[in-house]
Each structure stands twice: as structure tokens, then as C-alpha cells.
Steps between C-alpha positions, in 0.01 A plus 500: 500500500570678181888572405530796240745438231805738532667646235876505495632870482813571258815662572622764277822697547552847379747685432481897419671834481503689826267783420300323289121574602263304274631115508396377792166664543397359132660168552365494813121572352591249210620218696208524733412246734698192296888633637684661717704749394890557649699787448902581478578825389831579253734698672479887451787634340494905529698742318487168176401691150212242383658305265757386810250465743320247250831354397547441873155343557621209245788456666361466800186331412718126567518564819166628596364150387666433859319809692217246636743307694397125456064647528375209279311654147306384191628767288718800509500807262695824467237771451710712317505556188761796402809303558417218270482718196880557533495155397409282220190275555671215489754621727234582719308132452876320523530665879164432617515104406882589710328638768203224530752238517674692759164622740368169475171622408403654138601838407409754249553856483224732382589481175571152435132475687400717233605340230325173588219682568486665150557155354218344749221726374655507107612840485741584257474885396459755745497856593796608768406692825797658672570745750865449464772794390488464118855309459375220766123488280735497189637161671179368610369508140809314383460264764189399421573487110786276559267293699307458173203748528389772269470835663278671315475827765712635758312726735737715707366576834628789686403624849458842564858534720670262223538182353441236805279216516481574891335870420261445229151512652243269350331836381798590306501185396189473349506816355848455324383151330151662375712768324722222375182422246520121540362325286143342648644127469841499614638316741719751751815366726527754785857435625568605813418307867550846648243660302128531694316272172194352669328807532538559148378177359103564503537874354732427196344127444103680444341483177754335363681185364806586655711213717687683766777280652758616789824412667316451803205308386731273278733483796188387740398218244827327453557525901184379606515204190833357657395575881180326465617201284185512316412704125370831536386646242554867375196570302359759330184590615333781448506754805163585406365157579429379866549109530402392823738377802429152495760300216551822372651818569369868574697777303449780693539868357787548380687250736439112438563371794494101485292286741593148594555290209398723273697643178666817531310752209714714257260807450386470146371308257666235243542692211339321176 
């Protein structure tokens, strides 16, 4: 008799806003079928002007590490990236490495994920996507300088009933970073796990050299790297090209969507 080899699943822990809509469907598509995905949600604060209600999600943010209740994980991530731009990156990698120690399992938020994401694939200039009210994108851009990138462009994406990462439709979306005039190589951070970015990969990433990287897919690839225990890698491959299942992966329009043991793809090229 024949015994089929079975593949250990990962456990990742999540932890989001309450009304945020895109994170789990896209890290649930991005994960695919190598983790499991658990969710705690921050508590919701009504009535809190933004900058509190972020303010509050830091604060609180220790003691959601808890919310799983002893559920044994591979990795945990907060996937939420406002609140960390009213800190300093370090600030923000300093807590995480607290908060690892503490879980007992590794943690990043989406933005430290980020960052080791832009340094995995060698990105250091890029162009800014943000749906945030201007004085929050006015932080995200110094975040990410401090960091130690260049940011060359800052696109300011605006739904049609305001500034919201939750409202902006991937239409508007689309349409917003083709007026932006872009140039035809750059390599564009859409910040933002709220923001509906899979659906908007294939569109902007045609006839281009453009690398399009996002909270959520950098998110995915350093979850499903520590959950798995083995390298994944976040390549850039073409969306145009069709590589089949087996060894390889399938990026599917405008959503690359990983298979078993297969690299997660950044839509884009390398740039020369």
C-alpha cells in the first residue's frame, strides 16, 4: 500500500482593524493552501478622531499578541499598517522583536514585513501609493525615508466619498495611479492592507516594467516564510508569463496566488 506524503500546514495569526475588508480575503488567496490563517480583531473604538483610534491600536497591540489564547502559531502579524507610521521604523522594528519574544512565535507588522520584503527583492527607490488623509501619507513617506528608501513619487489616492483605504474601489484605483504618469519602470509600494490591490495588479503591471509590491502581498510572504520554516521566494515574474504548476507557481491575473512550495510573485519585472 502506497502512503502519500503530507505536508505540514502553517499557522499564521492575524491581527486587523475591525472594519477592515481587504486583509483577510488577500492573505487568505496569498497564503493559499501552505497556512492557516487566524484572526483577532482590534477593538473598535467609536466616537476616536483617527489619529486616537491609531494611537490606541499601538497601545493595545501588546495585548492582542494574547487574543489567541495559548492556539499554537508559526508566525503572527498585525495587518495594519496606519498606526505604525505614528512611529519611527525602528520604534516599530524594536516592538515587534518585543512582541516575538513575548508570543513565542515570530512577529512582524505589515510594515516591518515590508521592509524586509523591499530589502529581499533589492528595492531601494520607489513610488508611494496611499489612500490615506494627506497628513497620515505625509507620515508614511517619512516613514519610509527614515527607513532608508528614496521616494521618488507619492501618488495620493482618494475615493470618491473621501480619503479611506476601505472605499477606494480597485477602479478608482487604477484610474488615479494611470493619471499619476508613473514612470514605465518604477517600482510602486501600495500601502494599505485595507485597500482591494489584487485586482489591480494585472491592469497597472501591462506593458510595462513596472514592479508593483503591496502591504498584503509583502505581508503574505514574510508570514508564510516563518509559518512554513522553509525560503519562499518573492520574485518578480512577469504577470504576462504562465509558468506551469509543477515547481513553479501560476500568477494568475492580477492576483498571484501561490501554490504549494512555490514562490510568491511580485507583479513586475526586475528593473535593469
Amino acid at each position: 500500500m502506497r502512503t502519500r506524503s503530507v505536508v505540514s500546514r502553517g499557522r499564521v495569526g492575524v491581527i486587523v482593524a475591525p472594519a477592515n475588508p481587504s486583509a483577510e480575503p488577500e492573505l487568505t488567496r496569498l497564503l493559499g493552501s501552505r497556512a492557516d490563517m487566524h484572526v483577532a480583531r482590534f477593538p473598535v473604538r467609536r466616537g476616536l478622531p483617527l489619529a486616537e483610534r491609531l494611537e490606541s491600536y499601538n497601545d493595545e497591540l501588546p495585548l492582542m499578541v494574547y487574543a489567541f489564547d495559548g492556539l499554537p502559531l508559526n508566525a503572527m502579524v498585525m495587518a495594519c499598517s496606519e498606526p505604525r507610521y505614528l512611529l519611527g521604523p525602528d520604534e516599530d522594528r524594536e516592538q515587534c522583536a518585543r512582541l516575538s519574544a513575548a508570543a513565542g512565535a515570530p512577529f512582524a507588522s505589515s510594515t516591518l514585513a515590508t521592509r524586509e520584503a523591499l530589502a529581499h527583492v533589492g528595492v531601494s527607490d520607489i513610488v508611494l501609493v496611499s489612500p490615506y488623509q494627506p497628513w497620515l501619507t505625509e507620515l508614511a513617506e517619512r516613514f519610509w525615508k527614515t527607513a532608508g528608501l528614496t521616494v521618488t513619487q507619492t501618488v495620493q489616492v482618494r475615493a470618491k466619498t473621501g480619503y479611506s483605504s476601505y472605499a477606494v474601489t480597485p477602479s478608482e484605483l487604477i484610474s488615479q495611479v494611470e493619471l499619476a504618469d508613473v514612470p514605465e519602470d518604477a517600482v510602486l509600494l501600495f500601502t494599505g492592507t485595507g485597500l482591494p490591490t489584487l485586482p489591480v495588479l494585472g491592469p497597472l503591471s501591462t506593458g510595462n516594467d513596472r514592479l508593483l509590491l503591496t502591504s498584503n502581498l509583502c505581508t503574505a510572504w514574510w508570514a508564510l516564510s516563518r509559518a512554513t520554516g522553509q525560503r519562499v521566494t518573492l520574485s518578480r515574474v512577469p504577470h504576462r508569463s504562465r509558468v506551469p504548476a509543477q515547481g513553479g507557481h501560476v500568477p494568475a491575473q492580477g492576483s498571484p496566488v501561490p501554490s504549494q512550495g512555490s514562490p510568491i510573485p511580485a507583479q513586475g519585472r526586475r528593473p535593469a
